[in-house]
mmCIF file of the N, C-alpha and C atoms, coordinates in Angstrom:
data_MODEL
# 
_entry.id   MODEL 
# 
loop_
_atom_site.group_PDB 
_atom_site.id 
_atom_site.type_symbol 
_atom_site.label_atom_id 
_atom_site.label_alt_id 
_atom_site.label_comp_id 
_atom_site.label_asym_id 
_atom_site.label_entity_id 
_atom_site.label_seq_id 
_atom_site.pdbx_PDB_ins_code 
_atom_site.Cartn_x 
_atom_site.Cartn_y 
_atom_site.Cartn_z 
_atom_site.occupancy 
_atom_site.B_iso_or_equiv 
_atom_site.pdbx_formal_charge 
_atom_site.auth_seq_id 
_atom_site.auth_comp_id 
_atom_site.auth_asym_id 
_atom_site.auth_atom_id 
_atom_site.pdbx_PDB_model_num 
ATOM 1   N N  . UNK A 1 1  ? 1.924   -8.617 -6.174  1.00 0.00 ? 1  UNK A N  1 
ATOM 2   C CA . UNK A 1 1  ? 1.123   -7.946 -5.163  1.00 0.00 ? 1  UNK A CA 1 
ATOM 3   C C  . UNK A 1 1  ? 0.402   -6.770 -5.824  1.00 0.00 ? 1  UNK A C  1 
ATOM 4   N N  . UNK A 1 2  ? -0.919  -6.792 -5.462  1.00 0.00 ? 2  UNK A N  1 
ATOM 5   C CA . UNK A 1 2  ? -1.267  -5.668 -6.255  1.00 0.00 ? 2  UNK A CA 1 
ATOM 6   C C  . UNK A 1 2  ? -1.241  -4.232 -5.409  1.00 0.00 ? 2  UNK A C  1 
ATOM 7   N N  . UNK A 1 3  ? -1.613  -3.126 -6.204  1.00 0.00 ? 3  UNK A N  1 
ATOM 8   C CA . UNK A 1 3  ? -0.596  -1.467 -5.418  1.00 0.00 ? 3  UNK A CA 1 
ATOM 9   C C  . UNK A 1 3  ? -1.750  -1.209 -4.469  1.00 0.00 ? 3  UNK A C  1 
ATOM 10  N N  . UNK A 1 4  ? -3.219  -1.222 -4.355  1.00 0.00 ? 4  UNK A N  1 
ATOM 11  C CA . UNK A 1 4  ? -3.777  -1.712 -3.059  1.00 0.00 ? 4  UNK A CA 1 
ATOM 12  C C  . UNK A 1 4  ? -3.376  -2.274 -1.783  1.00 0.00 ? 4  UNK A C  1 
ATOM 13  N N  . UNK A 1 5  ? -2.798  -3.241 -2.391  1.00 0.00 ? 5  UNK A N  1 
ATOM 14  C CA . UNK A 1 5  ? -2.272  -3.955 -0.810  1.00 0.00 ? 5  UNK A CA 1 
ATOM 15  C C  . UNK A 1 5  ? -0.772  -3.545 -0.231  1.00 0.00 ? 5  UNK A C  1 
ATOM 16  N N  . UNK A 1 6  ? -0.126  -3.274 -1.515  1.00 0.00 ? 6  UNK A N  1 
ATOM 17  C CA . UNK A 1 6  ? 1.432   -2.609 -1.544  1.00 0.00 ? 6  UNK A CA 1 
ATOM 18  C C  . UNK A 1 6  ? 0.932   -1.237 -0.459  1.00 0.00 ? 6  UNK A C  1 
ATOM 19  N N  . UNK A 1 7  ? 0.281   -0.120 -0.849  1.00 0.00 ? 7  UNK A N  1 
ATOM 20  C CA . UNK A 1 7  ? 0.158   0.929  0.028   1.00 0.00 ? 7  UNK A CA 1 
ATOM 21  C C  . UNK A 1 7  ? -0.323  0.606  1.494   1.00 0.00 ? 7  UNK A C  1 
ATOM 22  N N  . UNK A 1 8  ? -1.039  -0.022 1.367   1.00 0.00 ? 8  UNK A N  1 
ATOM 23  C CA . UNK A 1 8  ? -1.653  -0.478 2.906   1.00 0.00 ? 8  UNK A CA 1 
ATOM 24  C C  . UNK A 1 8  ? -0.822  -1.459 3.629   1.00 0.00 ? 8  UNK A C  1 
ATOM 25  N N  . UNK A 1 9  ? 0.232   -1.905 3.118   1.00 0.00 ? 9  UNK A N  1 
ATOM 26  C CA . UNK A 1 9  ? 1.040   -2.447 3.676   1.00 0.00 ? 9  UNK A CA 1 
ATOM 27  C C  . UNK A 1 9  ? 2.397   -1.350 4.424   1.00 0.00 ? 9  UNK A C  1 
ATOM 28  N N  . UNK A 1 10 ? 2.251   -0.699 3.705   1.00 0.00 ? 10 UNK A N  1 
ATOM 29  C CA . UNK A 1 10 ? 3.263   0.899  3.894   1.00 0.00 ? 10 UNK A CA 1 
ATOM 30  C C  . UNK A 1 10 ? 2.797   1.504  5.042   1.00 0.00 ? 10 UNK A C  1 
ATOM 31  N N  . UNK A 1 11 ? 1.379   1.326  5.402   1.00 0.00 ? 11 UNK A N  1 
ATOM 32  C CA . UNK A 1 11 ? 0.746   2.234  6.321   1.00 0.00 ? 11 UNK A CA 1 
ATOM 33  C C  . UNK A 1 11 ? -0.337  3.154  5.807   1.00 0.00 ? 11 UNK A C  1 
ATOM 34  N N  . UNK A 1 12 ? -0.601  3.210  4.433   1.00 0.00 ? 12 UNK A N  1 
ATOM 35  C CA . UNK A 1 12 ? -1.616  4.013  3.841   1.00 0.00 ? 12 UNK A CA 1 
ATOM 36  C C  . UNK A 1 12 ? -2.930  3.461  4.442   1.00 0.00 ? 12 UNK A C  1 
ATOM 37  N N  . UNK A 1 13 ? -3.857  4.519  4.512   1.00 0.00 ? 13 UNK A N  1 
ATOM 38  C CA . UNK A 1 13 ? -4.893  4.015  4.904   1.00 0.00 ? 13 UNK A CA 1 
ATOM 39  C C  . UNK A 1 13 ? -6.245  4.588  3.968   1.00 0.00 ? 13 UNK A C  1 
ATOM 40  N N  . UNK A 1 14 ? -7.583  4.175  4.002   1.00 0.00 ? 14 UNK A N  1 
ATOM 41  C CA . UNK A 1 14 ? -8.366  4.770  3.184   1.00 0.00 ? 14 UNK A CA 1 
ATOM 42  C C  . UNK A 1 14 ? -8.804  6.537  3.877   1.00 0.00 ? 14 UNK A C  1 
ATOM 43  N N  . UNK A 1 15 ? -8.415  7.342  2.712   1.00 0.00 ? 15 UNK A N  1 
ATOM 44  C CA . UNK A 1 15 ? -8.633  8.585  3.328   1.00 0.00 ? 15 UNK A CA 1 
ATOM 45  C C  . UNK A 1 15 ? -10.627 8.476  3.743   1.00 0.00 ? 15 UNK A C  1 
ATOM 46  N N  . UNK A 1 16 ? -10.751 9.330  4.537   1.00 0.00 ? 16 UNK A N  1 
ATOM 47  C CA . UNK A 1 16 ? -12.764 9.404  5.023   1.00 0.00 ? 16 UNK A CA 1 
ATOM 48  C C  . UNK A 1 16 ? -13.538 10.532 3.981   1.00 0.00 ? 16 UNK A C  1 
ATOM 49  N N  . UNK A 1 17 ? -14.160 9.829  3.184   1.00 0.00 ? 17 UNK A N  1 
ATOM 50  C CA . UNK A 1 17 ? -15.383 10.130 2.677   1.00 0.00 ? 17 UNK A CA 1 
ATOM 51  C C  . UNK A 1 17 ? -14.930 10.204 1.131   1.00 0.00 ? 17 UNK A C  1 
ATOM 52  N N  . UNK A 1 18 ? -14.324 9.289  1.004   1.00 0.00 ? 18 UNK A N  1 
ATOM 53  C CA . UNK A 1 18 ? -13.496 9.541  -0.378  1.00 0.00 ? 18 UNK A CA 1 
ATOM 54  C C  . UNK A 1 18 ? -13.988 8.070  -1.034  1.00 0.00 ? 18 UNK A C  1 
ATOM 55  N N  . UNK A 1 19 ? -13.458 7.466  -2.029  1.00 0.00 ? 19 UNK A N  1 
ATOM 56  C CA . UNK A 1 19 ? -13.341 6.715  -2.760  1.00 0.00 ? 19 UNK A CA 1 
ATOM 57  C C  . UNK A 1 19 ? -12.202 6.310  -3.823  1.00 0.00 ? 19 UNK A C  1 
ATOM 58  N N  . UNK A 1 20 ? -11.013 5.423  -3.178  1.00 0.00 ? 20 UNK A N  1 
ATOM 59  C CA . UNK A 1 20 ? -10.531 5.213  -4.472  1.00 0.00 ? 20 UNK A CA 1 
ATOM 60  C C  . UNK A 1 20 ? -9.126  6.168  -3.956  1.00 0.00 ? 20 UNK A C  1 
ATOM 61  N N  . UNK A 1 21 ? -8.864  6.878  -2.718  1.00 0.00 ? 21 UNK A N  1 
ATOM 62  C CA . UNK A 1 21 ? -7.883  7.627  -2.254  1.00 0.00 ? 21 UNK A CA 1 
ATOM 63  C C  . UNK A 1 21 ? -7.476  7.092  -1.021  1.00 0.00 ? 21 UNK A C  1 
ATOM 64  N N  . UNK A 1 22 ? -6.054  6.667  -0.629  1.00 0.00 ? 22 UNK A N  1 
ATOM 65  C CA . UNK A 1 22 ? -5.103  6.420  0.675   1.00 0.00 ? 22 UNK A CA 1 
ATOM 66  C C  . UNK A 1 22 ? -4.536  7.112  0.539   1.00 0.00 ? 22 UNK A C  1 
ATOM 67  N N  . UNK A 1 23 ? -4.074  7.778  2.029   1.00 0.00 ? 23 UNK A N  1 
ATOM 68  C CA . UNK A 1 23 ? -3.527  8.345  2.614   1.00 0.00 ? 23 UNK A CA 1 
ATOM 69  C C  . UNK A 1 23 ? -2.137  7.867  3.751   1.00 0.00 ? 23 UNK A C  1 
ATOM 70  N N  . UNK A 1 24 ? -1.680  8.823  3.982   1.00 0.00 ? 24 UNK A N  1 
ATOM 71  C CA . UNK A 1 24 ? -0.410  8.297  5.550   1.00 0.00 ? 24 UNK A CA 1 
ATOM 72  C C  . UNK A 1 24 ? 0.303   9.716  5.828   1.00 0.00 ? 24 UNK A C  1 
ATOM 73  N N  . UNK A 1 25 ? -0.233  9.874  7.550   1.00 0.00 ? 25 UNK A N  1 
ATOM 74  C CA . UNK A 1 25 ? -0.086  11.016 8.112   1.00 0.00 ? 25 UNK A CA 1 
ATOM 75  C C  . UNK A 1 25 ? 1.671   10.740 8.431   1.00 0.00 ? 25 UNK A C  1 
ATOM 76  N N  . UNK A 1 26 ? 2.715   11.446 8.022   1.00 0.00 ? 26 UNK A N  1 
ATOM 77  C CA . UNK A 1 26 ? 4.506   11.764 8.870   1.00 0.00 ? 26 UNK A CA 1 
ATOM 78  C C  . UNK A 1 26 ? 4.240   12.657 9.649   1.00 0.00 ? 26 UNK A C  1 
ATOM 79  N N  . UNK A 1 27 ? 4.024   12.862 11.248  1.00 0.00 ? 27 UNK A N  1 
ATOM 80  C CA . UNK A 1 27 ? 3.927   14.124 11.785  1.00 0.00 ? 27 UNK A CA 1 
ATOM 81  C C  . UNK A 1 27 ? 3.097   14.765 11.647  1.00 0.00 ? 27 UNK A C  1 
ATOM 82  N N  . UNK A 1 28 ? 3.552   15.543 10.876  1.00 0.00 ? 28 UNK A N  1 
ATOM 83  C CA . UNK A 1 28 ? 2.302   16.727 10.616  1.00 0.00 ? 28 UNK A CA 1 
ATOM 84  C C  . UNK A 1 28 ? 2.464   16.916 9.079   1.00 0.00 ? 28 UNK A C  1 
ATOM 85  N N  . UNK A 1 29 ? 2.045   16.038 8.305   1.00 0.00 ? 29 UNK A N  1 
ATOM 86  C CA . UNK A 1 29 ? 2.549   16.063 6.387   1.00 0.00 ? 29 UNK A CA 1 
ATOM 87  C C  . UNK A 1 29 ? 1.746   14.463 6.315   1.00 0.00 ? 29 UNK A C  1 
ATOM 88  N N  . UNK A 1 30 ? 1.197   14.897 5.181   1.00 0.00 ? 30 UNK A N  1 
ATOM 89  C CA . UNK A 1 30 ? 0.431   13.836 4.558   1.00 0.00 ? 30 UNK A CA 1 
ATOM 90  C C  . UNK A 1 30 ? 0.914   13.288 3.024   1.00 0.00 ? 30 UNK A C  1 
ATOM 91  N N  . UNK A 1 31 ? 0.631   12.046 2.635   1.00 0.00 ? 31 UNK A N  1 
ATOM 92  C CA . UNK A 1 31 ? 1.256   11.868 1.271   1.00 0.00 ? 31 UNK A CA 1 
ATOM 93  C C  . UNK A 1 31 ? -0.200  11.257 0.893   1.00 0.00 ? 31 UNK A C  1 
ATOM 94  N N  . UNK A 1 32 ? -0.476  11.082 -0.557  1.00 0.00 ? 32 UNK A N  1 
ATOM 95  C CA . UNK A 1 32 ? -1.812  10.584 -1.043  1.00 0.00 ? 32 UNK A CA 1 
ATOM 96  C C  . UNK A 1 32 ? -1.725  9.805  -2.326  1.00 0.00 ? 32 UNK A C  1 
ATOM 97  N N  . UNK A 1 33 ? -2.516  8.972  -1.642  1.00 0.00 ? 33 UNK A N  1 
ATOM 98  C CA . UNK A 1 33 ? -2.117  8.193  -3.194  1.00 0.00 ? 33 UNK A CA 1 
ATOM 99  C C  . UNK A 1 33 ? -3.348  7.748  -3.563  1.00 0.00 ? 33 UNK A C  1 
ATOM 100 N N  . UNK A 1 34 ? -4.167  8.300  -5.301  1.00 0.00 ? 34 UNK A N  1 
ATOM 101 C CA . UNK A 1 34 ? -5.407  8.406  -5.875  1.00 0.00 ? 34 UNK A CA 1 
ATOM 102 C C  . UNK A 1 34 ? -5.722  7.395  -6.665  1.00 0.00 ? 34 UNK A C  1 
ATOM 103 N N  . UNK A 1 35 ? -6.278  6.538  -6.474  1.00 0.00 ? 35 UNK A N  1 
ATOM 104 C CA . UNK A 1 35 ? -6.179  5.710  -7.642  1.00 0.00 ? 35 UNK A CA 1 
ATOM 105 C C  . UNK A 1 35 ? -7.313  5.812  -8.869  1.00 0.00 ? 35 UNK A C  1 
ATOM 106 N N  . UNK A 1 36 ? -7.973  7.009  -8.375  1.00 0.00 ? 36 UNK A N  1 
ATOM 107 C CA . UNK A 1 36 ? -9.057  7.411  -9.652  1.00 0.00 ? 36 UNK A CA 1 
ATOM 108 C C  . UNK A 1 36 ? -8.395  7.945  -10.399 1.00 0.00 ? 36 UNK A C  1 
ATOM 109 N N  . UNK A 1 37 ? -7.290  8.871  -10.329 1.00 0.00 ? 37 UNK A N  1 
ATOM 110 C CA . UNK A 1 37 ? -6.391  10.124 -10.925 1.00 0.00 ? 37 UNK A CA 1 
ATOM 111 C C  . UNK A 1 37 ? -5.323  9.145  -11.548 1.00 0.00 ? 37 UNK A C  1 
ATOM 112 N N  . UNK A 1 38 ? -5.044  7.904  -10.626 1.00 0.00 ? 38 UNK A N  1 
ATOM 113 C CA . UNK A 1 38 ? -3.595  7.571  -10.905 1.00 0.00 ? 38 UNK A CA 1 
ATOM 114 C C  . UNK A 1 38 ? -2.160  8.469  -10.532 1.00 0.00 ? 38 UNK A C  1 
ATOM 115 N N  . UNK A 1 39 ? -2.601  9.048  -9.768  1.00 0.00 ? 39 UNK A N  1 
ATOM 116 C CA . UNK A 1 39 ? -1.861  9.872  -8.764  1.00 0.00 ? 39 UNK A CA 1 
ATOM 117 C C  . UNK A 1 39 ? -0.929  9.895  -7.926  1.00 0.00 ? 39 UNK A C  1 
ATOM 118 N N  . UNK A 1 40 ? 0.282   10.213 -7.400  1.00 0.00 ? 40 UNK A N  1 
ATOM 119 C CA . UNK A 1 40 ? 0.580   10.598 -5.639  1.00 0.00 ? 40 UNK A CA 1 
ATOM 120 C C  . UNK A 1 40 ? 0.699   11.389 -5.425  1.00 0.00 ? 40 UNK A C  1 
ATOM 121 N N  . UNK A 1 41 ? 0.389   11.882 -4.662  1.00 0.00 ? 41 UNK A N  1 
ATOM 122 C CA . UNK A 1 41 ? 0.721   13.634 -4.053  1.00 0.00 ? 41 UNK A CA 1 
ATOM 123 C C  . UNK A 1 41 ? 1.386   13.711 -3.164  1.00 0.00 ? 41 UNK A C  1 
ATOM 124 N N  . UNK A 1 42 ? 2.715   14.531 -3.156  1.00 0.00 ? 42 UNK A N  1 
ATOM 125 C CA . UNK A 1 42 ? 3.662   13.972 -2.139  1.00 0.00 ? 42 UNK A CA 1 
ATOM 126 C C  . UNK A 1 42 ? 3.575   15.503 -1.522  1.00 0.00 ? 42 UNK A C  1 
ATOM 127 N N  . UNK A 1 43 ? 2.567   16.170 -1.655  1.00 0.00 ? 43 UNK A N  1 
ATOM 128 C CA . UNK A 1 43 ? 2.284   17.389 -0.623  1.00 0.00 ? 43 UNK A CA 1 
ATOM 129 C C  . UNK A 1 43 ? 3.040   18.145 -1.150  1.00 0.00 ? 43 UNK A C  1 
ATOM 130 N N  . UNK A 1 44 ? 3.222   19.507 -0.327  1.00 0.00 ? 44 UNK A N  1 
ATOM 131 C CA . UNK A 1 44 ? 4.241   20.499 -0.614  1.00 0.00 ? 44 UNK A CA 1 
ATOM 132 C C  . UNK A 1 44 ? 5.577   20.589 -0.456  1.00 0.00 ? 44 UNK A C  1 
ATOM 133 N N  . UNK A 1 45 ? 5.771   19.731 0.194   1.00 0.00 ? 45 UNK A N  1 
ATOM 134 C CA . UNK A 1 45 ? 7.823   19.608 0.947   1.00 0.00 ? 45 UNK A CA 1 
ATOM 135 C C  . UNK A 1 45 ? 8.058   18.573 -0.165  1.00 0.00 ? 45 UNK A C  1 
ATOM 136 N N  . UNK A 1 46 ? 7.786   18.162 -0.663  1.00 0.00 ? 46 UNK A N  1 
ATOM 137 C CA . UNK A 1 46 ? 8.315   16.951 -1.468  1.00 0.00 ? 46 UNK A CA 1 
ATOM 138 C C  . UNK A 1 46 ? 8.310   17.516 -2.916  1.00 0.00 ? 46 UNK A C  1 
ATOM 139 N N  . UNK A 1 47 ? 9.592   17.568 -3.526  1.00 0.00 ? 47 UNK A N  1 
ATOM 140 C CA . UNK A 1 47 ? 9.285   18.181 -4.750  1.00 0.00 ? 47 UNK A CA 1 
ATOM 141 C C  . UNK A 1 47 ? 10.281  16.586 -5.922  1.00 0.00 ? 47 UNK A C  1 
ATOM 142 N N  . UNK A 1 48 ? 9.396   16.718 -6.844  1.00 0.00 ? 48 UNK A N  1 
ATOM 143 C CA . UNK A 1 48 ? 10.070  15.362 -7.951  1.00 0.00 ? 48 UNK A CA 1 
ATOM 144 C C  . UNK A 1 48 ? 10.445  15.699 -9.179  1.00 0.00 ? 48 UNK A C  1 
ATOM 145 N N  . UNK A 1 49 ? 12.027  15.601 -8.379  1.00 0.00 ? 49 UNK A N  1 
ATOM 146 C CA . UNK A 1 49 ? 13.260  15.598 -9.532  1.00 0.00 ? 49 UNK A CA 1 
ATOM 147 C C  . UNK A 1 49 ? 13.361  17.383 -9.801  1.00 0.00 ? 49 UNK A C  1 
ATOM 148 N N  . UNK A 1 50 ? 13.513  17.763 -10.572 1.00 0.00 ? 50 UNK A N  1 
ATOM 149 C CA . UNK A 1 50 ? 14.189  18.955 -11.110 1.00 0.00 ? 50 UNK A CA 1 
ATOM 150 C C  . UNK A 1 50 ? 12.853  20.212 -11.764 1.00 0.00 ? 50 UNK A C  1 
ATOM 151 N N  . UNK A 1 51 ? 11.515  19.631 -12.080 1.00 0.00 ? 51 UNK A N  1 
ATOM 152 C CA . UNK A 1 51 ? 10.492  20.230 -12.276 1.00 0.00 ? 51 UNK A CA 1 
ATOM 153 C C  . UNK A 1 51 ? 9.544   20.778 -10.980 1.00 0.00 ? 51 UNK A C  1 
ATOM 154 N N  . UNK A 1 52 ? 9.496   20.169 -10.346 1.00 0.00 ? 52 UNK A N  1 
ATOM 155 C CA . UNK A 1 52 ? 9.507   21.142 -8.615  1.00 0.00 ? 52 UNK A CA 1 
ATOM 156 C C  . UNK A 1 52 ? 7.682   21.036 -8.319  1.00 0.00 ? 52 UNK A C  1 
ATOM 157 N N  . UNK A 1 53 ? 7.586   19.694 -8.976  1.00 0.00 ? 53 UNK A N  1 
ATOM 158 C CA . UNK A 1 53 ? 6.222   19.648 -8.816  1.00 0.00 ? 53 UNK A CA 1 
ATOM 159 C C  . UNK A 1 53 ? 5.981   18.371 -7.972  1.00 0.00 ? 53 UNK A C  1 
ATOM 160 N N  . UNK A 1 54 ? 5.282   18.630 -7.302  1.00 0.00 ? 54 UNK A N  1 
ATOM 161 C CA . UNK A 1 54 ? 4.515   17.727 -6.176  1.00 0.00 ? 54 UNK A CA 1 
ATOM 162 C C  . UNK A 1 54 ? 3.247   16.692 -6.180  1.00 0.00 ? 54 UNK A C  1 
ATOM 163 N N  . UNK A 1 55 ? 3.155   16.340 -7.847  1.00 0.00 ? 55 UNK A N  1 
ATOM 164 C CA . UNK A 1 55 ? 2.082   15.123 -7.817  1.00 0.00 ? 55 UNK A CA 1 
ATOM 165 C C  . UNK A 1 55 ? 3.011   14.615 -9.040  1.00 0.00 ? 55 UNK A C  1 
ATOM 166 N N  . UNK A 1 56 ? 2.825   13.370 -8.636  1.00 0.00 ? 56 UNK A N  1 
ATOM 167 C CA . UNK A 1 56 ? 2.982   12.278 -10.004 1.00 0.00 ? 56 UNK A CA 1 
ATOM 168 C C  . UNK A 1 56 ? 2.581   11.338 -10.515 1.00 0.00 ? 56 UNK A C  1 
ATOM 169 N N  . UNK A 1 57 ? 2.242   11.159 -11.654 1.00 0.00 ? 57 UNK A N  1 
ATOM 170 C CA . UNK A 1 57 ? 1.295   10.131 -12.296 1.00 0.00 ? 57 UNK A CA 1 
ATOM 171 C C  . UNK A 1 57 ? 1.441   8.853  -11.888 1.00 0.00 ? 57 UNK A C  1 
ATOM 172 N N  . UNK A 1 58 ? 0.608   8.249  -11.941 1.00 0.00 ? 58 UNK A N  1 
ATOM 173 C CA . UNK A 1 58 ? 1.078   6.566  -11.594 1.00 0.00 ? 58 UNK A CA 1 
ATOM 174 C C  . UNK A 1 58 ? 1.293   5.688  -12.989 1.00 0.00 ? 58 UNK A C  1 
ATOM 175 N N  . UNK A 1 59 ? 2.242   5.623  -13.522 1.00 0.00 ? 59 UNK A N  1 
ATOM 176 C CA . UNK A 1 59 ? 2.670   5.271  -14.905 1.00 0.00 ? 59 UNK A CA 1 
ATOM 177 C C  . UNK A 1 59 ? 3.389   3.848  -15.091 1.00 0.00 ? 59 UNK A C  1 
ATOM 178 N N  . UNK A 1 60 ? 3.936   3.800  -14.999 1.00 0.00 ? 60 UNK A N  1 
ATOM 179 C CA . UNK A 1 60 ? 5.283   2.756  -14.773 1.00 0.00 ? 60 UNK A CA 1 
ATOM 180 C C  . UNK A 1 60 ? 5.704   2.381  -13.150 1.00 0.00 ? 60 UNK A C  1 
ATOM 181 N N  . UNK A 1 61 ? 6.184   1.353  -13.171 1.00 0.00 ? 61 UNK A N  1 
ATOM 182 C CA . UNK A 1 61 ? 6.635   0.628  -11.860 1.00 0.00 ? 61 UNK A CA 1 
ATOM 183 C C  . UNK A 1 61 ? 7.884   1.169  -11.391 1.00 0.00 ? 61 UNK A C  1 
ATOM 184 N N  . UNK A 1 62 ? 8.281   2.395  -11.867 1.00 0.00 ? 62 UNK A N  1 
ATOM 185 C CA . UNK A 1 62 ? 9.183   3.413  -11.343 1.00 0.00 ? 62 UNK A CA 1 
ATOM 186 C C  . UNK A 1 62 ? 8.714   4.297  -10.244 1.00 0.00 ? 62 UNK A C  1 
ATOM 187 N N  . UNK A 1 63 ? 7.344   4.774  -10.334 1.00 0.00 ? 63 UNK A N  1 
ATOM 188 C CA . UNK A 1 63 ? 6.414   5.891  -9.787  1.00 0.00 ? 63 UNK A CA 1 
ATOM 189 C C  . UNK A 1 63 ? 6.662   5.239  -8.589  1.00 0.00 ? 63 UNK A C  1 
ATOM 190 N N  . UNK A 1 64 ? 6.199   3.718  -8.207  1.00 0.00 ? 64 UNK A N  1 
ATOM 191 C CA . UNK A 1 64 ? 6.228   3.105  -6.531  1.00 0.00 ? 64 UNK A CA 1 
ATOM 192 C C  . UNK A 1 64 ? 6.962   2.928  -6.076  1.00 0.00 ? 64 UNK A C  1 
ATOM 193 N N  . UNK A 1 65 ? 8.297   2.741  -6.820  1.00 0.00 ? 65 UNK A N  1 
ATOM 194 C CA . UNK A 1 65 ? 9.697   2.497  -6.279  1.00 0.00 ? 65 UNK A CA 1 
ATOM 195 C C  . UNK A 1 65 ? 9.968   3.682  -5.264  1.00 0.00 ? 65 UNK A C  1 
ATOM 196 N N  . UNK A 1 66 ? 9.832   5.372  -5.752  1.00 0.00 ? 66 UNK A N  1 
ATOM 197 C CA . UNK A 1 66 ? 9.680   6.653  -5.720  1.00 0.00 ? 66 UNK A CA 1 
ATOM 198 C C  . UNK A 1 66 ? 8.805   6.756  -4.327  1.00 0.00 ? 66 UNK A C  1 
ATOM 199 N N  . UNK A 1 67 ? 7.701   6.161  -4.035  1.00 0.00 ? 67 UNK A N  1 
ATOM 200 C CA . UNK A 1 67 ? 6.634   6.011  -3.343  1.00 0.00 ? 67 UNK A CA 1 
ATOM 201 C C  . UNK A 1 67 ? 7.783   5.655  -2.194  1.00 0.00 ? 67 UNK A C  1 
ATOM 202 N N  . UNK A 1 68 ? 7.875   4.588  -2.422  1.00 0.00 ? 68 UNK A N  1 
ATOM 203 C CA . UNK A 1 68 ? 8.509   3.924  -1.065  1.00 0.00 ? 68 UNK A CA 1 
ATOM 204 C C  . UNK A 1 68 ? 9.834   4.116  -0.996  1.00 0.00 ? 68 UNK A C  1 
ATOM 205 N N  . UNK A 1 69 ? 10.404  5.119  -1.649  1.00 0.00 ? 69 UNK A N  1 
ATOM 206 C CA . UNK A 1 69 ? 11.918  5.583  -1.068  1.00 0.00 ? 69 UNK A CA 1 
ATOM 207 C C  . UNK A 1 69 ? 11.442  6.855  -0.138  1.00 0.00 ? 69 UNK A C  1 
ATOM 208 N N  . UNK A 1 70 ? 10.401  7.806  -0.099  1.00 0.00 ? 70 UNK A N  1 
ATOM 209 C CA . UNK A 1 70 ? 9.593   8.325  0.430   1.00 0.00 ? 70 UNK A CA 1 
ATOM 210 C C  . UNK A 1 70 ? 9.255   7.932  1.646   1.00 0.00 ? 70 UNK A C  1 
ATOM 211 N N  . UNK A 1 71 ? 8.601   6.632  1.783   1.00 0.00 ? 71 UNK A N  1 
ATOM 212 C CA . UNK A 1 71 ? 7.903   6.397  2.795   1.00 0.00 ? 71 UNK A CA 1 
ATOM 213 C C  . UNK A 1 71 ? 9.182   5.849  3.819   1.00 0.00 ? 71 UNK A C  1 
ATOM 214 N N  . UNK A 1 72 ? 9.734   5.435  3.025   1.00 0.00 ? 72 UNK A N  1 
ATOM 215 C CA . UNK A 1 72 ? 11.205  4.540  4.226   1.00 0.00 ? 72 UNK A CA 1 
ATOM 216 C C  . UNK A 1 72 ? 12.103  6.304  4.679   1.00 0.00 ? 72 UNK A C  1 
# 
């Protein structure tokens, strides 16, 4: 499956006026996922692992696993 259809299957949707960026509103918190950057941005409440930073590369088939322990 490719990570296009993987996110939009999650509920991501295409963020407006962008290109190449999905999105998915929790409440009131957004998560983003870039595929120009190779990106996710898991916003400010979400911090990954022990460095306390809130975007992560899209590298390895670890990064989506991460994605969707998130989203569940």
């Amino acid at each position: 499956m490719k990570h296009k259809e993987l996110i939009q299957l999650l509920g991501f949707k295409p963020k407006e006026n962008t290109s190449g960026i999905f999105q998915k509103k929790y409440k009131n918190y957004f998560v983003e996922v870039d595929f120009i950057k190779n990106q996710i941005n898991f916003g400010k409440k979400i911090l990954i692992g022990d460095s306390k930073k809130t975007i992560q590369n899209i590298v390895k088939p670890d990064d989506w696993v991460v994605l969707e322990c998130v989203n569940r």
